[in-house]
C-alpha positions in Angstrom: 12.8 -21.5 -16.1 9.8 -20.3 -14.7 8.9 -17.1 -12.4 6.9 -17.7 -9.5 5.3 -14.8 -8.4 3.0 -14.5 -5.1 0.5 -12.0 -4.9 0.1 -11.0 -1.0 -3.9 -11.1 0.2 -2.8 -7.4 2.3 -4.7 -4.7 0.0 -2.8 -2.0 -0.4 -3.6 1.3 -1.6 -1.2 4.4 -2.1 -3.3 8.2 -0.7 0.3 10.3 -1.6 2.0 9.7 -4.4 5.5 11.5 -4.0 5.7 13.8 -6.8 9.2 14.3 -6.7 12.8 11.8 -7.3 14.2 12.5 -3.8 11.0 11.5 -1.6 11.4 9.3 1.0 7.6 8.7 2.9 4.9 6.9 1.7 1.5 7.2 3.1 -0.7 3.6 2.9 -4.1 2.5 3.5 -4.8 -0.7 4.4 -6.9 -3.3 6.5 -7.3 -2.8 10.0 -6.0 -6.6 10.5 -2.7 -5.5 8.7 0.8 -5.2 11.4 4.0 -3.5 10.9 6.0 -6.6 9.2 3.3 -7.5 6.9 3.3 -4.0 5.3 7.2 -4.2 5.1 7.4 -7.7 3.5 4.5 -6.7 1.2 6.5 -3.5 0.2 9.9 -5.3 0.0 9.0 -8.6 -1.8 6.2 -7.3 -4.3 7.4 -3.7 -5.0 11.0 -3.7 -4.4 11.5 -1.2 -1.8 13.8 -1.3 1.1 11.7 -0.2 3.9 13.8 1.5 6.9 10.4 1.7 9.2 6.7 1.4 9.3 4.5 3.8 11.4 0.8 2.7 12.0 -2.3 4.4 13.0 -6.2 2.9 13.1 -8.8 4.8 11.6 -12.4 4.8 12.4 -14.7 5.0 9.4 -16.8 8.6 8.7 -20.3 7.8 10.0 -23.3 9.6 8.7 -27.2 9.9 9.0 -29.1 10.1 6.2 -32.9 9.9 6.2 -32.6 8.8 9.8 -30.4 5.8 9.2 -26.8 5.6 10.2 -24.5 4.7 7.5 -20.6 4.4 8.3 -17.8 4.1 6.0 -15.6 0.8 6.9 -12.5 1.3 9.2 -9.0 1.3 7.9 -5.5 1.5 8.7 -2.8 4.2 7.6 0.4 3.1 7.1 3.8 5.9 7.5 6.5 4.1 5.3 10.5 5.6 5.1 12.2 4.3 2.4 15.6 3.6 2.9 16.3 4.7 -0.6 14.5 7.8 -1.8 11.9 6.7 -5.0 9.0 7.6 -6.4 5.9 5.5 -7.4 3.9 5.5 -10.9 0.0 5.0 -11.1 0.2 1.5 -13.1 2.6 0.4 -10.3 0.9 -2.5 -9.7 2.0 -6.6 -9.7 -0.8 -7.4 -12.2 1.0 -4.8 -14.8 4.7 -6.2 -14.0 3.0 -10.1 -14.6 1.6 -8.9 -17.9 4.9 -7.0 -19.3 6.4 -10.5 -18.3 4.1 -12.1 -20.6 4.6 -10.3 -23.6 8.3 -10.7 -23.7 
């Protein structure tokens, strides 16, 4: 039997990483373009959390000038997850790594 699994086109990158067992927000960025159920099925379906709600807010990229050119960094979305169950995330959480520990068993 083979296991299909999908990898979502949503980026997703975690700023917070709860340090303790018990934590139950997770702060997200991702693309502007990204909604409320997007982030929630991406969470639910690739990393296994139950998500009890997502809280949004659009950021505007830091502009600069430098040498009398303006350079701005690109926009980007923050995403306010609660879990409904309280978990914390490891650094090599990541579907690529979960893919590759299926391959060497």
């Amino acid at each position: 039997m083979e296991k299909v699994v999908h990898f979502p086109k949503l980026p997703i990158e975690f700023l917070m990483r709860p340090s303790s067992n018990n934590n139950r927000d997770v702060l997200i960025k991702t693309m502007p373009s990204a909604s409320k159920p997007e982030i929630k099925r991406v969470l639910e379906s690739v990393y296994g959390c139950e998500v009890e709600k997502v809280r949004t807010l659009n950021m505007r990229g830091k502009k600069k000038m430098r040498g009398g050119r303006l350079i701005a960094r690109p926009d980007y979305k923050k995403a306010y997850v609660t879990l409904k169950n309280p978990s914390s995330f490891s650094p090599d959480m990541n579907p690529i790594h979960l893919v590759k520990e299926e391959k060497n068993k």
